[in-house]
N, C-alpha and C positions, 0 to 999 in steps of 0.2 A: 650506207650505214653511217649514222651519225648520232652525235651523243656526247656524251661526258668522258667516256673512256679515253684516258691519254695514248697516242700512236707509237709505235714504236715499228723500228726498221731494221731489221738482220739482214746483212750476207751472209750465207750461210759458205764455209769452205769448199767449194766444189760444186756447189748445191744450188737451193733456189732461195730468192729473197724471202726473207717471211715477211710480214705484214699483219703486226696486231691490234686492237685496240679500232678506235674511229678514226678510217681513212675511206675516203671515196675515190675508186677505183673508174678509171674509165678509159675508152678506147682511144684511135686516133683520131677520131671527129670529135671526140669531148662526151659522147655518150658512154651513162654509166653501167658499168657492167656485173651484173649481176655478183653479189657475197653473200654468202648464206651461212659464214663463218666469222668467227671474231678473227681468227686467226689463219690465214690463208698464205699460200707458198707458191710465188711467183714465178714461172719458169727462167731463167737467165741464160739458159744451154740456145736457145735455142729452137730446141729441136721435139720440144712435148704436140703431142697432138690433142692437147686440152689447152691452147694457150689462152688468157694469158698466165693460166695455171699452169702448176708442176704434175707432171705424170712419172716422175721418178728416173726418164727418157736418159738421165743424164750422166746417171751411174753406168747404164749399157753403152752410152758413147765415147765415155771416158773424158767428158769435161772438164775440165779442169779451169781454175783462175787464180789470178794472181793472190 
């Protein structure tokens, strides 16, 4: 996804990063990974079994950060 929209970057408290606006997203060989949202919420726990997305995994684990 790419365009005009300006990026923005949340940590969310406990939670997962958000990620709005135009950012290209991609794995650890540089391949890009599929967005189908302006706005998407990055896993940071860990431990979602949609990574590199959030599946919410993080509130059952009790994640926490600083």
């Amino acid at each position: 996804m790419t365009g005009t929209r300006p990026t923005t970057i949340v940590a969310c408290p406990d939670g997962p990063i958000l990620v709005r606006g135009d950012a290209q997203i991609v794995d650890e060989d540089g391949k890009p990974v599929e967005r189908r949202r302006a706005t998407v919420a990055l896993c940071r726990c860990g431990a979602s079994a949609i990574k590199p997305y959030c599946d919410g995994t993080h509130k059952a684990i009790g994640f926490s950060a600083p």
